[in-house]
C-alpha positions in Angstrom: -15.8 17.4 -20.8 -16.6 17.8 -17.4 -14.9 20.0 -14.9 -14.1 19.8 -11.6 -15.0 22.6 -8.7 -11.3 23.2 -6.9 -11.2 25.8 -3.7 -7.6 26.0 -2.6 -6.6 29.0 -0.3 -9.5 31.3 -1.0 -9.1 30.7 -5.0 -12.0 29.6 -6.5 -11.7 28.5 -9.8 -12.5 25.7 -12.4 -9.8 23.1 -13.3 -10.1 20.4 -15.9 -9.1 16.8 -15.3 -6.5 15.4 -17.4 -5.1 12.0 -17.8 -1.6 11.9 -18.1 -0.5 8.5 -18.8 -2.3 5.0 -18.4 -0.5 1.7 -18.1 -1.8 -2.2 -17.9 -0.6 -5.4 -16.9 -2.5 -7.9 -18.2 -1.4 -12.1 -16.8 -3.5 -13.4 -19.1 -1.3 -13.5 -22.6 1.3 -14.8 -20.0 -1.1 -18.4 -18.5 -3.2 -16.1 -16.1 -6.9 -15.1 -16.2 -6.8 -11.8 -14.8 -5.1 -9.2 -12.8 -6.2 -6.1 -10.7 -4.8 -3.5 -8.4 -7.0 -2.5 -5.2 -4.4 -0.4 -3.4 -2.5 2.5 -5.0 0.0 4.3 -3.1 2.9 6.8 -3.6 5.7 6.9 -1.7 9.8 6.5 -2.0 10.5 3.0 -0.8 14.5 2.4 -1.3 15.8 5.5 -0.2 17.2 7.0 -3.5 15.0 10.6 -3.7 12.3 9.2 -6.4 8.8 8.4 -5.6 7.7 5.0 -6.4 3.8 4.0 -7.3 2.6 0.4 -5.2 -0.1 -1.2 -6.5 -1.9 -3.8 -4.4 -4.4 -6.6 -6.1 -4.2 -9.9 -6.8 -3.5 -12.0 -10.1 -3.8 -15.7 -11.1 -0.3 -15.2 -13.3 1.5 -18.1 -13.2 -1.6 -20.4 -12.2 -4.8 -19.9 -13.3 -6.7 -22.1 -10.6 -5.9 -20.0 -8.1 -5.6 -16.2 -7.0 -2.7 -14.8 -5.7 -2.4 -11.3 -3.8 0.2 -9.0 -5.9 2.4 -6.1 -4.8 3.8 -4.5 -7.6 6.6 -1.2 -8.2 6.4 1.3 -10.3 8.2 4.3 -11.9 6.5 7.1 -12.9 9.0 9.6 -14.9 6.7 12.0 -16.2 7.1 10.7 -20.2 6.0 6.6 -19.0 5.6 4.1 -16.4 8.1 1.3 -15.9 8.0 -1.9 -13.4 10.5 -2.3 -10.9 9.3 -5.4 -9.7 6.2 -7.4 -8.7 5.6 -10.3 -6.1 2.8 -12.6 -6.0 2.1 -15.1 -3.4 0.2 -17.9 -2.1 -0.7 -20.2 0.9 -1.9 -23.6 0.7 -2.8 -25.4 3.7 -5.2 -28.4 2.8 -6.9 -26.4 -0.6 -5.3 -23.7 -2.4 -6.0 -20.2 -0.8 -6.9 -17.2 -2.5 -5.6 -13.8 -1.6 -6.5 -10.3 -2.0 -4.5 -7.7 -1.2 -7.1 -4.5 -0.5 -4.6 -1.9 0.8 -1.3 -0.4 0.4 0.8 2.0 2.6 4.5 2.9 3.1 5.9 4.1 6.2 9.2 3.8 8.5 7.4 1.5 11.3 10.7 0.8 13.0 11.5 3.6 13.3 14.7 2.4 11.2 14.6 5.1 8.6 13.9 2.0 6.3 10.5 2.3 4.6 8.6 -0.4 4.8 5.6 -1.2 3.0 2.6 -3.1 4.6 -0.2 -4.7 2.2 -3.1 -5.8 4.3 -6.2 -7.9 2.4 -7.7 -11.4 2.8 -7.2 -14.8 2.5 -10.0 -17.3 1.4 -9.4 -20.5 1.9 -11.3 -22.7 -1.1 -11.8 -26.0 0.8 -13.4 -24.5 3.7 -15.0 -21.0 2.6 -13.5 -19.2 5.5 -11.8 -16.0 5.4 -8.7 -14.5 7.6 -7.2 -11.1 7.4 -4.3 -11.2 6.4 -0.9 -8.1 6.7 2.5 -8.4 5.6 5.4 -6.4 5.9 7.8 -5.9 3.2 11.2 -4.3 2.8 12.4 -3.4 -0.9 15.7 -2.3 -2.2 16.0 -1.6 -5.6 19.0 -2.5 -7.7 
């Protein structure tokens, strides 16, 4: 096992790193080809004390020809991780684009004290081989 150098305040010590849990989405046993998260980011999004986990990728769930960019919710309370929800998007104007979301962040922008949550990534458009940046604000309330 290898083991990580960790200085914190002075201490210097030796600390092992540990996996705690590991979870997977996989589109494909559901019509897609694949799935990935480029983002990760922790932060409580709907205002009710718990941190959620947002996950920022793309997946090709429920269409295989094309990609879609993919912002998903998680749970994390310390015994497994659960989904609170997951959207997945895509723009056609002329060919099918492809997105990627390739960041995630959460923040009051406003300042509203809503959290928002931005995803910024890339759009590719098929037909034409050109690609745009692309950022999109969302607002999430859980039920």
């Amino acid at each position: 096992m290898r083991r990580c150098r960790r200085e914190i305040y002075g201490v210097d010590d030796y600390a092992a790193l540990t996996q705690e849990f590991q979870y997977n989405w996989d589109d494909s046993v559901t019509g897609g080809t694949h799935s990935a998260a480029n983002a990760i980011f922790a932060a409580n999004v709907d205002s009710d004390s718990a941190i959620e986990i947002l996950t920022g990728g793309e997946s090709t769930f429920p269409d295989p020809t094309g990609t879609k960019g993919q912002l998903t919710i998680l749970d994390w309370n310390n015994i497994a991780i659960t989904e609170e929800t997951r959207q997945s998007w895509v723009h056609h104007v002329g060919a099918p684009q492809a997105k990627f979301v390739r960041g995630v962040y959460a923040l009051d922008v406003e300042p509203d004290n809503v959290v928002e949550i931005l995803t910024g990534g890339e759009t590719f458009d098929n037909g034409s081989n050109y690609r745009v940046g692309q950022l999109r604000i969302w607002n999430w309330k859980s039920s």
